[in-house]
matplotlib code that plots the C-alpha trace (Angstrom):
import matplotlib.pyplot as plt

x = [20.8, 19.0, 16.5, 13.2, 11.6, 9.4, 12.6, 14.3, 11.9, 11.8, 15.4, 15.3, 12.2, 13.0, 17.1, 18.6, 15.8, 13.5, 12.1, 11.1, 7.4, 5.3, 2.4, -0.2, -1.5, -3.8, -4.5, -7.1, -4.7, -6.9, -5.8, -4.0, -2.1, -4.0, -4.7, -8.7, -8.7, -5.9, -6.6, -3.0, -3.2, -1.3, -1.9, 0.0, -2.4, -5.2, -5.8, -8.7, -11.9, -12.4, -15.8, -14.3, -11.9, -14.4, -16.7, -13.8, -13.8, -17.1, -17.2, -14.4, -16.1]
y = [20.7, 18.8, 16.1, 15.9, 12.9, 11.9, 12.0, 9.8, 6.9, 6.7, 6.4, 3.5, 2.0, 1.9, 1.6, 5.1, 5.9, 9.1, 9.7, 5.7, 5.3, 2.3, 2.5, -0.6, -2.5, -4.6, -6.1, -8.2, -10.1, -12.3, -15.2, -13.5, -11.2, -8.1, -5.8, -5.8, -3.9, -1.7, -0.2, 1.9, 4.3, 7.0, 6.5, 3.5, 2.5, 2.0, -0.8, -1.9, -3.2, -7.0, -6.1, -4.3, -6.7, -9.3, -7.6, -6.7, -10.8, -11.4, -9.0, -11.2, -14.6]
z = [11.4, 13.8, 12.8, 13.8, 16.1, 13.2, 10.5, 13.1, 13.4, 9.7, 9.4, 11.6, 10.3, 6.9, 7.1, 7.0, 3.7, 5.7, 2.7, 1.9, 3.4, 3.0, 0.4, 1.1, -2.2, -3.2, -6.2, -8.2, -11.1, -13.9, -15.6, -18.2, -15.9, -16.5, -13.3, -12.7, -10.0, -8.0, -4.4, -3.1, 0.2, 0.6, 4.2, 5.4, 8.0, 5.5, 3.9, 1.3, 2.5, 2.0, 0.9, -1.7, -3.0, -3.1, -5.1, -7.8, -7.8, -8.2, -11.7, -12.9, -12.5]

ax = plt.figure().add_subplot(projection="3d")
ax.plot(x, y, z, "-o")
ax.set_aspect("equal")
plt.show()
């Protein structure tokens, strides 16, 4: 069975794992360790807006 080009790259991307892809997170963490806020893509080529993340800060102050 013959693997596609896209199955390929992902080997050697993420070390022989095709099935491994990479899921951005970002985080907003308070003092006491709690998660505030929590932005993960599906798309690994997104990434949260700053505008975003900042506001999640600004309800924690």
């Amino acid at each position: 069975m013959a693997c596609s080009p896209t199955a390929t790259s992902l080997q050697r991307v993420h070390d022989g794992h095709p099935r491994t892809l990479p899921l951005p997170a970002t985080y907003v963490i308070d003092r006491y360790g709690v998660i505030r806020w929590a932005f993960v893509g599906t798309d690994y080529t997104t990434r949260a807006e700053p505008a975003d993340i900042l506001g999640a800060l600004d309800t924690m102050s």
